[in-house]
C-alpha positions in Angstrom: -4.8 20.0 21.1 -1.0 20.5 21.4 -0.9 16.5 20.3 -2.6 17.1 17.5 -0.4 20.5 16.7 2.6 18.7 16.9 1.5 15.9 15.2 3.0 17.3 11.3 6.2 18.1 12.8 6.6 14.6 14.7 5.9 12.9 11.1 8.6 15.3 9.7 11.3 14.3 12.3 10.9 11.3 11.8 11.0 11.0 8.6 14.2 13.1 8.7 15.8 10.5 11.6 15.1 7.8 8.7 15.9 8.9 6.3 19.6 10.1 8.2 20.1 6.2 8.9 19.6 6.4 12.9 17.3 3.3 13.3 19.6 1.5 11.4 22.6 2.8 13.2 21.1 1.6 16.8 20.6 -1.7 15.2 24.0 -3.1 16.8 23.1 -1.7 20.5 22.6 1.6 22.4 24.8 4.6 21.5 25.5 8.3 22.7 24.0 11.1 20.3 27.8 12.2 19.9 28.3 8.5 18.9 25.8 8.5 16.4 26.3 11.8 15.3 29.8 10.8 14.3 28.5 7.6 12.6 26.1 9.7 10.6 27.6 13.1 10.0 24.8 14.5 12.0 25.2 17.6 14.3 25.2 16.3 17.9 23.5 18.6 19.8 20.8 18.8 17.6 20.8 14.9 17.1 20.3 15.0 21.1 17.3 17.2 21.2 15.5 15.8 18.5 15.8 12.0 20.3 15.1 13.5 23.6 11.9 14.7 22.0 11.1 11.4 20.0 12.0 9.4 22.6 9.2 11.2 24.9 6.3 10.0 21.9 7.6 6.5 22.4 10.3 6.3 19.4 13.8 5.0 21.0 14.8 5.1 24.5 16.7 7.4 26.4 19.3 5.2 29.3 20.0 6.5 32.3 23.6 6.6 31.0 22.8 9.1 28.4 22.6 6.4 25.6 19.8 5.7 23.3 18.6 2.3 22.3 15.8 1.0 20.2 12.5 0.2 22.1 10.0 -2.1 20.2 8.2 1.1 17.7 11.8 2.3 16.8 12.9 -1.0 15.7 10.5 -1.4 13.3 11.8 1.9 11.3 14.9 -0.3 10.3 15.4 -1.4 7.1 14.7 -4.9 5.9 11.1 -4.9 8.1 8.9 -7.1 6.5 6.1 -4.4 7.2 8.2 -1.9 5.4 6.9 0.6 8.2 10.5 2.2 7.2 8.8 2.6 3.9 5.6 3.5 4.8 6.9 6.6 6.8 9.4 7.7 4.1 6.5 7.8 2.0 3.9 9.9 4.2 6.8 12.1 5.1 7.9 12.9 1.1 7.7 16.3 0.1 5.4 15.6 -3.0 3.3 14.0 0.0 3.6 16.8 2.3 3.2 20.0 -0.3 -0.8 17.9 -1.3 -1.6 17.9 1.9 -0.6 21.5 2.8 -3.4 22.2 0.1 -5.7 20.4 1.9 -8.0 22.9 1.5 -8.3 23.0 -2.5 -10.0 19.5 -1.7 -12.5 21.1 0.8 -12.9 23.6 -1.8 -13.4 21.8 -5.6 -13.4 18.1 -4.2 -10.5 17.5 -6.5 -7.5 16.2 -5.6 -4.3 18.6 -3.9 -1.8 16.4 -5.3 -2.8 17.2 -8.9 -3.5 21.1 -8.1 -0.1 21.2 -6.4 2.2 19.4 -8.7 0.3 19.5 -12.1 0.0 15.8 -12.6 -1.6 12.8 -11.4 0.6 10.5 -8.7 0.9 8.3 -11.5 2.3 10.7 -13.5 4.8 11.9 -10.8 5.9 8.2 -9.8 7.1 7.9 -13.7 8.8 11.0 -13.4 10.3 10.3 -9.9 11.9 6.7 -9.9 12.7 6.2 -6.6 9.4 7.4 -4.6 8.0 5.2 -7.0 10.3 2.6 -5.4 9.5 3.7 -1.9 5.9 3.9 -2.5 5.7 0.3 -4.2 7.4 -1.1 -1.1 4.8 0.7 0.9 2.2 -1.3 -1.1 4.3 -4.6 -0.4 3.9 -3.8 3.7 0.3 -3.0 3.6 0.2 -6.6 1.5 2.0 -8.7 4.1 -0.6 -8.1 6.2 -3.3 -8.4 4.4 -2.3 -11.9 2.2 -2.5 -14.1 5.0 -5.9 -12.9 5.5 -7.5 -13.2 1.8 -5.5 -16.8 1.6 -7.7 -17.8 4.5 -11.0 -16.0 3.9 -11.8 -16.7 0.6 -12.3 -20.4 -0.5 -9.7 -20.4 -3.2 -9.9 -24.4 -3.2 -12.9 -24.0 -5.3 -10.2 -22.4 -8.3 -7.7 -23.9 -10.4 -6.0 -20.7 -11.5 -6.1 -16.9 -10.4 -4.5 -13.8 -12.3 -3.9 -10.7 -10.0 -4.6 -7.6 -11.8 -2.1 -5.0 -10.8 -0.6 -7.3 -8.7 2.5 -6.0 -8.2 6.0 -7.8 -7.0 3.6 -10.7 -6.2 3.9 -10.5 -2.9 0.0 -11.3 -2.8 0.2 -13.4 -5.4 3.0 -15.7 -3.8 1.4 -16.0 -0.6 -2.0 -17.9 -2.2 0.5 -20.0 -3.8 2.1 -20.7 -1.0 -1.1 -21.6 1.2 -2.7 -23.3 -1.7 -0.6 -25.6 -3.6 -2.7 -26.5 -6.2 -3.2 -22.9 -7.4 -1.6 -21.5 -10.5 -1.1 -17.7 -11.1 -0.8 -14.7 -13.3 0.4 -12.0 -12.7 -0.5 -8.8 -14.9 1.7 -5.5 -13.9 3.5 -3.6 -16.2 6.8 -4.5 -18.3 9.3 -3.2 -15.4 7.5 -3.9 -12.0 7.5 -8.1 -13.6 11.0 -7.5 -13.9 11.1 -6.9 -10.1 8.9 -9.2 -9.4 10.9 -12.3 -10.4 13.3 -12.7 -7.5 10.4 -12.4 -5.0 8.5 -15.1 -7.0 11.7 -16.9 -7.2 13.0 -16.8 -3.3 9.6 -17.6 -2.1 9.6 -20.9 -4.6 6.4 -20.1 -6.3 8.2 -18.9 -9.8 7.7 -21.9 -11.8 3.9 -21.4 -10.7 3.5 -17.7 -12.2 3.1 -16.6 -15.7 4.3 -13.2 -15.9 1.7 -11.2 -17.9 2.9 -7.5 -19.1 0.1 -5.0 -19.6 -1.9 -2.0 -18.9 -5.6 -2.9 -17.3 -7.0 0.1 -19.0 -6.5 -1.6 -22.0 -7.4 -5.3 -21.9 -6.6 -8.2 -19.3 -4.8 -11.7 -19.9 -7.5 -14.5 -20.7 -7.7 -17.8 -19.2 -7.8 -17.3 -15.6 -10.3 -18.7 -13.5 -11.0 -15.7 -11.3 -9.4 -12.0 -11.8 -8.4 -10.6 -8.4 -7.8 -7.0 -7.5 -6.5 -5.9 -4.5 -6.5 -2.0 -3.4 -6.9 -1.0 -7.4 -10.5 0.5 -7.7 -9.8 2.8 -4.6 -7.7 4.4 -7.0 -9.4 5.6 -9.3 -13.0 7.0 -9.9 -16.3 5.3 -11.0 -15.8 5.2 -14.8 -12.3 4.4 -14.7 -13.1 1.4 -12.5 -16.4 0.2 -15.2 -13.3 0.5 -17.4 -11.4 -1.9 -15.6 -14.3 -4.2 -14.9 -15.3 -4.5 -18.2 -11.9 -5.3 -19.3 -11.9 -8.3 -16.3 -15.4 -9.0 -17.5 -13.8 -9.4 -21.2 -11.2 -11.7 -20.2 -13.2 -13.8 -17.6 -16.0 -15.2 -20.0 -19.3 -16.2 -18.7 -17.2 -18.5 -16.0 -14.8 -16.6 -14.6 -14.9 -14.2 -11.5 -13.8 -11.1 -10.2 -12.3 -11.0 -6.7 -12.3 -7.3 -4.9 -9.6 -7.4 -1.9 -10.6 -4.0 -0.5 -11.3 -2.3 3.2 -15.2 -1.6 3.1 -15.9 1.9 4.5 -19.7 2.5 5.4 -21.0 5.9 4.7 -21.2 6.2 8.3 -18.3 4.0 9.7 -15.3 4.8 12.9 -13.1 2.9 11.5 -9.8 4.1 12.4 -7.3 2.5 9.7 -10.2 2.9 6.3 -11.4 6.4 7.7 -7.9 8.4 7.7 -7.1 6.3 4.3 -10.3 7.6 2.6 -8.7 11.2 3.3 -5.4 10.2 2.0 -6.9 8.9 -1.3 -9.0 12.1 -1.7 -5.4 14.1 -1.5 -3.3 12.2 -3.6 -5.3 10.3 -6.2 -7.5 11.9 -8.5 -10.6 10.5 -8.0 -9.5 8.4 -5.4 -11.6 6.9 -2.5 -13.1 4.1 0.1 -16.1 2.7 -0.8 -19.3 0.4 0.4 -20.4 -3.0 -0.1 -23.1 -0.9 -2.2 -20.9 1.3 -4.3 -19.1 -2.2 -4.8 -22.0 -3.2 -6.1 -22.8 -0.6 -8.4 -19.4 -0.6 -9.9 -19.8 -4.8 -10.6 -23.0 -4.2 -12.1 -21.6 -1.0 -14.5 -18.6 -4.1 -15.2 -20.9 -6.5 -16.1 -20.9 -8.1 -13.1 -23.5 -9.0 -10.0 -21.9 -9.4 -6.6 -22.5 -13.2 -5.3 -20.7 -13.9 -2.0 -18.8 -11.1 0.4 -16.2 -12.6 2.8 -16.0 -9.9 5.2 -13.1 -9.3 7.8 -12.2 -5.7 9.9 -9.1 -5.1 8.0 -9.9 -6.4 4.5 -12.3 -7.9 2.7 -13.4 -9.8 -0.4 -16.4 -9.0 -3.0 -17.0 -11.6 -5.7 -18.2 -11.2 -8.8 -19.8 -13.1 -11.6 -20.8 -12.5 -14.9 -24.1 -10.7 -15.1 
């Protein structure tokens, strides 16, 4: 019970430690917290306590000789982590974060969403009006998709296509990595006007550039045509049941009576222990609006409302993909 107690504060001293460039300053080798305190105009006693304390829930390591040094959870808080775990905990430790989830109970209450009662808009809303936790939150999305691409690349027989458009694909870090695995494949990738901009020197350092057409847009409006299947990873937990018909039906548009719909999303069963899509379900219910995890059967449902029917599943723990086709 103390664990679980101290569990908020631990997210918030870390996040603080991050955020104050320590992993990053122990990058070069083990230091003293006067040493580090000087390199990052922290106070050093303080800076002491707080890695004595971190170092005790298996952040850092505290030497016999009074130095700290990285151990292997601490190093992956530095920057430049391919798992953007730096990100990820910036992110969960944000004030905008934080202040939803100390409403926590307006969700147990209405079953609408904190962030919104809190802050008076949507995330959406906020990330427009807050540049860079949009930036930290977008590179929280590229983490959680370095982990998952390999997976979809393998698991879903994308030999059978000639061309694939990701739908809110982002800096195409999902996008690059089919490419990459399936040379014959040519992509589009639909985000809006200023995310494509960051998207080409990804597209461009992983070689796959000349591959991509970059397609600017909203999906609540209409999709690009021509693809040969429409894939959308982590986008209908986002949003509620009409908003994703409206997105179907906008796929459903674009795909013709050939084309397919491709679902990359965790499956959460009404009654399911699984520890990664369980705790997510409660973070979509406090920061998106209508946000949520859903079943192969509320999958279902949704295709149908789209205009679609589901025809194969390619199932996997972490992630997994529905396809559609045209009703």
């Amino acid at each position: 019970m103390f664990e679980q107690a101290a569990a908020a504060s631990q997210l918030l001293v870390l996040g603080a430690l991050v955020r104050s460039g320590i992993p990053d300053a122990l990058s070069a080798g083990p230091l003293s917290a006067e040493q580090l305190a000087e390199r990052t105009g922290l106070h050093a006693d303080a800076l002491f306590r707080t890695l004595r304390c971190v170092a005790l829930q298996g952040y850092f390591r505290l030497r016999n000789d009074g130095r700290f040094e990285h151990n292997s959870r601490s190093r992956a808080l530095c920057s430049g982590r391919l798992s953007r775990a730096r990100e990820f905990l910036l992110y969960s430790s944000s004030g905008s974060n934080l202040a939803a989830w100390s409403a926590f109970e307006h969700a147990l209450r209405t079953g609408r969403s904190p962030f919104d009662h809190v802050h008076g808009m949507n995330v959406w809303e906020w990330f427009d009006r807050h540049a860079d936790e949009r930036e930290i939150f977008a590179h929280t999305m590229m983490g959680i998709s370095v982990a998952d691409a390999p997976v979809i690349a393998r698991i879903y027989p994308f030999r059978e296509l000639h061309s694939v458009c990701d739908v809110g694909g982002g800096r195409g870090t999902l996008l690059s990595e089919l490419l990459i695995r399936h040379s014959h494949l040519r992509g589009v990738l639909y985000e809006t006007e200023g995310v494509l901009d960051s998207a080409r020197p990804l597209l461009e350092a992983r070689g796959v550039l000349n591959r991509v057409r970059l397609s600017p847009g909203d999906f609540f409006d209409s999709v690009p045509t021509g693809a040969d299947a429409y894939l959308l990873k982590n986008i209908l937990h986002d949003w509620s049941d009409e908003r994703c018909a409206t997105i179907l039906r906008n796929v459903r548009d674009a795909a013709g009576k050939h084309g397919r719909v491709l679902i990359a999303e965790s499956l959460l069963e009404r009654y399911s222990r699984d520890p990664l899509a369980v705790p997510a379900d409660l973070q979509m219910m406090v920061a998106c609006s209508d946000g949520r995890e859903r079943s192969q059967v509320e999958f279902q449902n949704l295709l149908i409302k789209g205009g679609f029917k589901l025809e194969r599943l390619f199932s996997y723990p972490t992630i997994s993909v529905l396809e559609g086709v045209a009703a």
